[in-house]
C-alpha positions as CSV (number, residue, x, y, z in Angstrom):
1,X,-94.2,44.8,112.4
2,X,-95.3,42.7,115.4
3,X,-94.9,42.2,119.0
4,X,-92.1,40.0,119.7
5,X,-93.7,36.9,121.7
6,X,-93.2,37.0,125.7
7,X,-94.4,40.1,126.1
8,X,-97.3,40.3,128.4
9,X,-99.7,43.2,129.5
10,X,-100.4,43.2,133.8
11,X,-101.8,45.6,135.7
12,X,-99.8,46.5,139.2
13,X,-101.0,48.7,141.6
14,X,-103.7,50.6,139.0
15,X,-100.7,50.7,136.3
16,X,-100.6,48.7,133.0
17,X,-97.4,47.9,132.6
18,X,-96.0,45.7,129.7
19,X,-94.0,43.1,131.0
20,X,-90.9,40.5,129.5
21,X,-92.5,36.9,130.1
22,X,-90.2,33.2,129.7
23,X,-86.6,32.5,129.4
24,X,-85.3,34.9,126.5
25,X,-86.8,37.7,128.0
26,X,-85.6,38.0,132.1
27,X,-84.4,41.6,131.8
28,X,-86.6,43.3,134.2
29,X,-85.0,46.5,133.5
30,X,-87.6,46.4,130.0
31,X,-90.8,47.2,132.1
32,X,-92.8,49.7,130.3
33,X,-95.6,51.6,131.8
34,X,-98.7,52.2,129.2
35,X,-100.5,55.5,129.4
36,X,-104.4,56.0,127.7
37,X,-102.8,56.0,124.2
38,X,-100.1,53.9,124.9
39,X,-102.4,51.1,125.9
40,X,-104.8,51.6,122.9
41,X,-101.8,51.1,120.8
42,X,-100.7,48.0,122.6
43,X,-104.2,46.3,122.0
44,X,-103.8,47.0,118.5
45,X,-100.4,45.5,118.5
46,X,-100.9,42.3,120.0
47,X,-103.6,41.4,117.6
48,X,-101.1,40.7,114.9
49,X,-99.0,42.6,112.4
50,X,-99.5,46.2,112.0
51,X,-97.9,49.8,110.2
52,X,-97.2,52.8,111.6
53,X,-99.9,53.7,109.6
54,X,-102.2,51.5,111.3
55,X,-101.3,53.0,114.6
56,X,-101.3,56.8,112.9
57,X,-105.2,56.2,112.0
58,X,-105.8,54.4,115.5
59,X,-104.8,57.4,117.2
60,X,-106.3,60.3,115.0
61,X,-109.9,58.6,114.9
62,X,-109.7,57.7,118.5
63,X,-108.0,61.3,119.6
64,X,-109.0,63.6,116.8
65,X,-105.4,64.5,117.0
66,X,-103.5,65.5,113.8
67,X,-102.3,63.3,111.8
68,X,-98.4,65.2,112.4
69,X,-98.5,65.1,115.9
70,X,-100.2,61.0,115.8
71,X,-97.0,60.5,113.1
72,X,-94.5,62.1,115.7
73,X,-95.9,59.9,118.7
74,X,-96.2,56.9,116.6
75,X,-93.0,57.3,115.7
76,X,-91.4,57.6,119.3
77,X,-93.4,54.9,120.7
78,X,-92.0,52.1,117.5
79,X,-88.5,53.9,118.3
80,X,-88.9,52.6,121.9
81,X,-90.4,49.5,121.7
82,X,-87.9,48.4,118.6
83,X,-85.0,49.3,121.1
84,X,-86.0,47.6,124.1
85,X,-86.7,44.7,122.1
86,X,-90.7,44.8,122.5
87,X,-91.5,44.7,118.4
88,X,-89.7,43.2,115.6
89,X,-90.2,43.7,112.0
C-alpha cells in the first residue's frame, strides 16, 4: 500500500489534520484529524510503501499494546483511509 499523492499533513488550530491537496482531490468533506497514534502511523506512511504489518509492529513497539488490539486498530484506520480515498494499494 501507499498514500495516494495530494495528501498533505497541516496543523490548524493545535490539530493535525490530513488534508486533500491539487485538482483530483477538492473534496473538503475528506479532512481527517490525526490523533498520537494516528499521526505516528501517518509518518510511517508517507515514507513510502508499507503492510499492515508494518503499521501492527509500529504500534506495539511504540505502545506496548498487543499485537490483537494494534491488528484491530490497524485494521480500522487502512479501512478508513482506503474508503476516503487517502491510500491505494
Amino acid at each position: 500500500m501507499q498514500v495516494k499523492q495530494g495528501f498533505k499533513l497541516k496543523e490548524v488550530c493545535g490539530e493535525r489534520i490530513l488534508v486533500p491537496m491539487g485538482e483530483n482531490n477538492v473534496d473538503f468533506s475528506k479532512l481527517i484529524a490525526l490523533n498520537e497514534s494516528s499521526y505516528l502511523l501517518w509518518k510511517r506512511m508517507e515514507k513510502g510503501s508499507f503492510t499492515a504489518d508494518d503499521l501492527v509492529n509500529l504500534l506495539c513497539e511504540e505502545y506496548e499494546v498487543s499485537p490483537d488490539v494494534a491488528i484491530k486498530d490497524v485494521d480500522n484506520l487502512i479501512k478508513q483511509y482506503r474508503s476516503e480515498g487517502v491510500i491505494i494499494d
